[in-house]
ROKOLDO-902711 format. One record per residue (C-alpha): x, z, y. Coordinates in steps of 0.001 Angstrom, whole numbers, plus 500000, padded with zeros to 6 digits. Example, Ala and Ser with C-alpha at 12.3 -4.5 7.8 and 13.67 -1.06 7.14 Angstrom:
512300507800495500
513670507140498940
end
This chain:
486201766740364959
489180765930367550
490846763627364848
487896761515364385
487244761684367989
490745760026368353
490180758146365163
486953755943366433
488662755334369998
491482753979368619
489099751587366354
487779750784369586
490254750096371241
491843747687368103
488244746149368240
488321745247371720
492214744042372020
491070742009369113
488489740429370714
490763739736373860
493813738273371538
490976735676369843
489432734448373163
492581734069374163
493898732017371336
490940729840371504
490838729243374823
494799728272374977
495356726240371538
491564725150370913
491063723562374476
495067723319375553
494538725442378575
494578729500379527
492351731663382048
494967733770384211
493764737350383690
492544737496387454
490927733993387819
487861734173389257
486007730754388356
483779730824385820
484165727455383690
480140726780382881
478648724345380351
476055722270382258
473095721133380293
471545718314381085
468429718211378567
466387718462380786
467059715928383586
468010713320380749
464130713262379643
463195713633383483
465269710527384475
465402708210381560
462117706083382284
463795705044385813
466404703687383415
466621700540381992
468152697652379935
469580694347381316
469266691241379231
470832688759380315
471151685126378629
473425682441379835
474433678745378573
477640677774377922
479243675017376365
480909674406373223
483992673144374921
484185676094376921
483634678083374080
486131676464372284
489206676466375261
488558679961376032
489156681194372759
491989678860371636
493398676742374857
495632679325376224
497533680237372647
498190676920371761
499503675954375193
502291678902374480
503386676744371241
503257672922372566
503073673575376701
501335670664379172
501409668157376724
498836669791374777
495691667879374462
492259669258373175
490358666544371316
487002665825373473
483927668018371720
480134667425371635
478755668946375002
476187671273372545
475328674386374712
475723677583373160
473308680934374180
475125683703374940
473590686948375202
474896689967376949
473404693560377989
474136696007380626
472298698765382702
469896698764385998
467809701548387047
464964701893389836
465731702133393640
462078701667394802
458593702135393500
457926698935393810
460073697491391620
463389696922393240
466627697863390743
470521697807391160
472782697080388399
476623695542388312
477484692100389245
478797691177386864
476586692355384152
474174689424385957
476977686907387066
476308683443385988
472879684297383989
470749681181383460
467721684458382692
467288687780382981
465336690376381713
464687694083381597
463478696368378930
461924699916380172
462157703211378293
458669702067376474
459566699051375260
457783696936377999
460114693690378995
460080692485382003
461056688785383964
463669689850386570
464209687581389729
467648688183390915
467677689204394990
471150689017395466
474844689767394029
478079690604395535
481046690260393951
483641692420395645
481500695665395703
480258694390392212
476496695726392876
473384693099392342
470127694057393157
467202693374391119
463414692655391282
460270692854388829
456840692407389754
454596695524389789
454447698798391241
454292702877391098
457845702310389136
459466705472389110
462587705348391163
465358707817391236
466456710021393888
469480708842395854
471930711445396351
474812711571398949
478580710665396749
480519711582399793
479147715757398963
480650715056395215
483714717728394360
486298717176391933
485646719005388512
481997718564389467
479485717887386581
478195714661385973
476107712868383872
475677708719382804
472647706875380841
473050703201379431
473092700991376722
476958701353375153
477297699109373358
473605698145372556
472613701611371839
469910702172374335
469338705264376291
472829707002375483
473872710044377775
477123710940378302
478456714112380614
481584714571381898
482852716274385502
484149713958388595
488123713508388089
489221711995391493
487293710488394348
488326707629396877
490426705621393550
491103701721394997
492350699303392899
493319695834395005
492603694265398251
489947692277395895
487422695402395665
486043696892398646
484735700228397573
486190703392396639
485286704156393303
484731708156392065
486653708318388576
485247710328385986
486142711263382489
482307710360381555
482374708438378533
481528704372379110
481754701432377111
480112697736377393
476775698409378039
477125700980380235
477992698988383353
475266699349386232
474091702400384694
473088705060386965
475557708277387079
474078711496387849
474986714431389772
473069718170388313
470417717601390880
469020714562389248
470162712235392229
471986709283391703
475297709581393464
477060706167391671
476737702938389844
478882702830386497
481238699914387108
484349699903385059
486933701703382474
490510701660382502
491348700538378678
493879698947376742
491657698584374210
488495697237375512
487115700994374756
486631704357376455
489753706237377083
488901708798379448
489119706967382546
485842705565384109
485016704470387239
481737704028389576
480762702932392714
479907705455395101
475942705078395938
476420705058399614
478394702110399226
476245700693397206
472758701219399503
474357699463402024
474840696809400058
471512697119398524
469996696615402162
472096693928403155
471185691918400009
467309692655400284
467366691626404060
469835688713404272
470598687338400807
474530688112401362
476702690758402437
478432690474405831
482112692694406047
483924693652408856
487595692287409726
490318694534411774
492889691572410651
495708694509409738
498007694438407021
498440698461405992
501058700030403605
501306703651402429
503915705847403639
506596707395401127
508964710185401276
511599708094403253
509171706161405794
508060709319406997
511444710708407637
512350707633408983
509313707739411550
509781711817412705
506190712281410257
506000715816408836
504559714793405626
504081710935404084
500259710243405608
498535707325407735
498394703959407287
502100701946407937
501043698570409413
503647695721408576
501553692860410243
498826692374412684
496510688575412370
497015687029415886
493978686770418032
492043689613415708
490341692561416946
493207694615415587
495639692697418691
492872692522421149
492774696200421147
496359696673421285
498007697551417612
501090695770416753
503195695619413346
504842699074412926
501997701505414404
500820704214412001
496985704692412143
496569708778411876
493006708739412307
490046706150412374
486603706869414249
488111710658413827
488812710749409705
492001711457408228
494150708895407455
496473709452404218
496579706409402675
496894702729403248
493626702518401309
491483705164403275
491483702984406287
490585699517404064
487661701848402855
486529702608405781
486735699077407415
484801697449404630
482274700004404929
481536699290408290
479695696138410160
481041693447412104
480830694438416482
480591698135415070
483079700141417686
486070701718416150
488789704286417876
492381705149416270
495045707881416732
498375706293415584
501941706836416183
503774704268417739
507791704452418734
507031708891418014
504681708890420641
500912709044420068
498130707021421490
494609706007421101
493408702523420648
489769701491420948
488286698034419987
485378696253417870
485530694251414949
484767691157413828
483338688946411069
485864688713407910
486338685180406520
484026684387403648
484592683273400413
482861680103398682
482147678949395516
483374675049395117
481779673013392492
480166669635392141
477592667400393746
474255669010392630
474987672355391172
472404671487388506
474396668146387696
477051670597386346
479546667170386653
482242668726388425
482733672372387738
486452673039389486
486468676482388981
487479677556392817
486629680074395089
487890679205398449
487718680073401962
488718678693405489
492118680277407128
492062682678409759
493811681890413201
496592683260411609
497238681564408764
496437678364410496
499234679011413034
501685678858410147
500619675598408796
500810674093412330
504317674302412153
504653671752409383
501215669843411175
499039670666408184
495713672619408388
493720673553405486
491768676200403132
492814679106400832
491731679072397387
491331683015396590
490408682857392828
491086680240390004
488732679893386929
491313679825384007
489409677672382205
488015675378384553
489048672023385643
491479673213388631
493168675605386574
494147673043384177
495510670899386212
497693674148387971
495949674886390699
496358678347391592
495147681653394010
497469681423397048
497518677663397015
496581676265400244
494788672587400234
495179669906402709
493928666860401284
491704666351398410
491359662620397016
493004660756400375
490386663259402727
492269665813404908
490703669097404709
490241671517407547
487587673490406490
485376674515403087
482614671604404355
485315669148404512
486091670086400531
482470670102399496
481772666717401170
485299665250399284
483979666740396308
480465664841396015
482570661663396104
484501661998393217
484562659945390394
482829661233387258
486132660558385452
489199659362386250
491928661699388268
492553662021391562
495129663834393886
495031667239395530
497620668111397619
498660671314398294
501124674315400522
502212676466397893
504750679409399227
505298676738402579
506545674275400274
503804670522400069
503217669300396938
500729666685394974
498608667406392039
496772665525389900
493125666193388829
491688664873385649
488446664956386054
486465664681382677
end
């Protein structure tokens, strides 16, 4: 009786070590990680059945069709690669101006119930029409409100009503490793969800964007983009925006725009038609190892400022090139790119207070910004015309940037972006160039290059010159 007493505990305990060894071999080689025997978390599947058929109707898919050109077509596709074999001298034989239909998809979903959506800007950027089809089927005409290209959100707007919008949640509540949840079109397969948890919040990628996207491992592909991502609640806390790829595919790095971000934008856009930003007129660097043992930090945080614009709001209230910002309107400053985020959320005359460190002493500045310098689109006489399509985006100089020019007695405007196949680009134009005459007509302002522009010739070239890196130069523009 003792012996098989003995006998079945043993067996026992064999069965339960047994148990223990396999969950732990699963859980170290199947998923490549292991549970410390005292970890409290408890590592949860969420399933999101349920809110995917709750949500999906609010969901829908962009059409969008746009013209373009069979000689656009054609130097997109082939210009570039033959100019690496035969250089400048390369010329394209002239083509038939047939237009070619392109058709593209993306996401939107419902804001309001009466029919206002968001989506991505550039899912609707350039789109001669666009359309929407809801979870039933039903397509809808789509008038486009308004589209900003730094934040990349566009809001939409059908006609109807008792559309069911989504909840709006609050992004800046989102944890790391928190579950989340995207619905789109990857790809042209409607109505896909994908789940994932929230990798990394507050990710910047360039002076050029002016959000702070939440990264996710939430599979997205083309398709996807303006898609709604969800938090467990069922509240929309970001707009699918982007993937990090070197393949044009997922590879477990997507990126959204936070929706708070996005709202504002949203309002802006439904009130005004544009989106107006704020301007400090600071130039901010991170902080290393060796900058903050250089500056008596105790750790590499704040924002290192290596310039500051003359006669911006950022010298009016007193900052000067080598103050670290500690703290804006009381937030944390770590990095270079958590003060950017917070200027271009906020509006121009909105108050703002910083702690910084200046000469190891610390101080507090207060000021109020101002309007940032805009951006415009340059092309031809009557946009409809579509005679003179440059391909620039270009904007006027700040007082800064004008008070280096006066040194050489030039004034002129920035062009910011460069169409690479456009007519500017061609004749090597590029972002950072400065112009100061276009076709014998000094330019001091944008309206001085959209006035030289509607006297052009309709062929022929003509001269541009230019301040590239402080250094005047002429270029010729064939204009065809």
């Amino acid at each position: 009786m003792h012996r098989q007493s003995t006998t079945n505990k043993v067996q026992q305990w064999l069965q339960r070590s047994a148990l223990a060894i396999a969950i732990g071999t699963v859980m170290t080689t199947g998923l490549g990680i292991s549970i410390a025997p005292n970890a409290q978390a408890a590592v949860t599947t969420a399933d999101f059945s349920d809110l995917v058929q709750q949500v999906t109707p609010a969901v829908a898919r962009v059409n969008v069709t746009k013209t373009v050109s069979e000689a656009e077509l054609a130097k997109a596709q082939t210009a570039e690669l033959l100019r690496q074999f035969f250089g400048d001298r390369l010329r394209i034989p002239e083509q038939a101006a047939t237009p070619a239909i392109e058709h593209a998809y993306g996401t939107a979903f419902f804001v309001t119930a009466d029919g206002y959506m968001l989506t991505n800007h550039h899912v609707v950027e350039g789109a001669d029409k666009i359309t929407v089809t809801l979870n039933d089927r039903t397509e809808l005409d789509v008038t486009l409100v308004g589209s900003d290209e730094r934040s990349d959100v566009a809001v939409l707007k059908v006609n109807g009503s008792n559309f069911p919008a989504l909840p709006i949640g609050d992004s800046n509540k989102l944890r790391v490793g928190e579950p989340v949840l995207a619905i789109g079109s990857p790809f042209g397969f409607d109505y896909s969800a994908s789940a994932g948890i929230v990798s990394a919040k507050s990710r910047s990628f360039s002076r050029e964007t002016s959000v702070p996207f939440i990264q996710t491992d939430v599979a997205l592909n083309p398709g996807n983009s303006g898609g709604p991502l969800f938090n467990q609640r069922g509240e929309v806390i970001g707009i699918n925006s982007r993937i990090f790829s070197g393949t044009g595919g997922y590879m477990g790095l997507s990126f959204s725009i936070p929706i708070d971000a996005a709202m504002d934008i949203y309002e802006q856009l439904k009130t005004n038609g544009e989106v107006s930003r704020a301007y400090l007129g600071i130039y901010p660097q991170d902080i290393d190892r060796n900058l903050a043992e250089a500056y008596k930090l105790s750790r590499p945080q704040g924002a290192l400022l290596t310039r500051v614009s003359p006669d911006s709001p950022a010298q009016t209230a007193g900052l000067k090139s080598g103050d670290i910002i500690l703290q804006y309107n009381d937030i944390k400053i770590m990095r270079a790119s958590d003060l950017l985020n917070l200027i271009n959320r906020a509006r121009p005359d909105d108050p703002f207070r910083a702690q910084l460190q200046r000469d190891g002493k610390q101080l507090i500045v207060t000021g109020k910004l101002d309007h940032a310098p805009k951006d415009v689109q340059a092309q031809g006489r009557d946009q409809q015309d579509n005679e003179v399509q440059l391909g620039l985006r270009l904007r006027n100089l700040t007082t800064d940037e004008q008070a280096e020019l006066a040194a050489d007695n030039k004034t002129g405007i920035l062009v910011t972006t460069v169409d690479p196949i456009g007519l500017a680009a061609r004749s090597g134009i590029l972002a950072g160039d400065i112009i100061t005459n276009l076709h014998q007509k000094p330019i001091k302002k944008v309206t001085d290059f959209s006035s030289a522009i509607s006297s052009l010739p309709k062929k022929g070239v003509v001269t541009i010159e230019v301040m590239r890196q402080g250094i005047p130069g002429i270029i010729g523009l064939r204009i065809e």
